[in-house]
N, C-alpha and C positions, 0 to 999 in steps of 0.2 A: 641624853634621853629626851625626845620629844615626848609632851605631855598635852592634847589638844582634846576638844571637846568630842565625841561622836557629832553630837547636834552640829555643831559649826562644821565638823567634815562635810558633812551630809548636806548643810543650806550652800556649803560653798560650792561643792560637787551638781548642785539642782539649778543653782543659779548662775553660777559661770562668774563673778563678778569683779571686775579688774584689781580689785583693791580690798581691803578688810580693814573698819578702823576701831580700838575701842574705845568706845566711851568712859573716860576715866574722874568721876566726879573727887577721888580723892578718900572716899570711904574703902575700908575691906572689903565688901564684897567686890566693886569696881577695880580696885589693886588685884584681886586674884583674877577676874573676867581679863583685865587687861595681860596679865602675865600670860595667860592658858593664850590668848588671841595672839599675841608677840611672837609664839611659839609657830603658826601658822606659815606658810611660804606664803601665802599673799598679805599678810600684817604688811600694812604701811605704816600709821602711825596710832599714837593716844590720841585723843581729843576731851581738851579740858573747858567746859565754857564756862565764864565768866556771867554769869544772871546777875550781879551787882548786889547778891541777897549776901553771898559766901562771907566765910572771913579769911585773910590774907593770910594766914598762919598754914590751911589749906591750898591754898594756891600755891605757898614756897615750897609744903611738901609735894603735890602733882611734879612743880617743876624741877625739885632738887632729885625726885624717883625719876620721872622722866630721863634725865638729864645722865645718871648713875646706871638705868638700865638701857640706855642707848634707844630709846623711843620715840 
């Protein structure tokens, strides 16, 4: 079962845009934003940055989910 946003139908359908990426800072709301965007036929990838504020415990889980849900 595909489970995708209306809103992101709708910005993706108005804008046409080669690619869809989520922004995955590592928190819940961002884990669910990224899963629901995953779900899209144009999901290309998560995007994690590193701002040097985080802590590394964050970062292993971005990449250990990343990595686990094929991101």
């Amino acid at each position: 079962m595909r489970v995708t946003s209306n809103v992101l139908d709708q910005a993706i359908a108005e804008h046409n845009p080669v690619a869809a990426f989520a922004l995955f800072s590592g928190g819940h709301d961002s884990l669910v934003n990224t899963h629901i965007t995953a779900q899209h036929p144009r999901f290309t990838a998560a995007v994690h940055l590193n701002t040097g504020i985080g802590i590394e415990e964050t970062r292993d889980f971005v990449r250990e989910t990343c990595q686990r849900q094929g991101w």
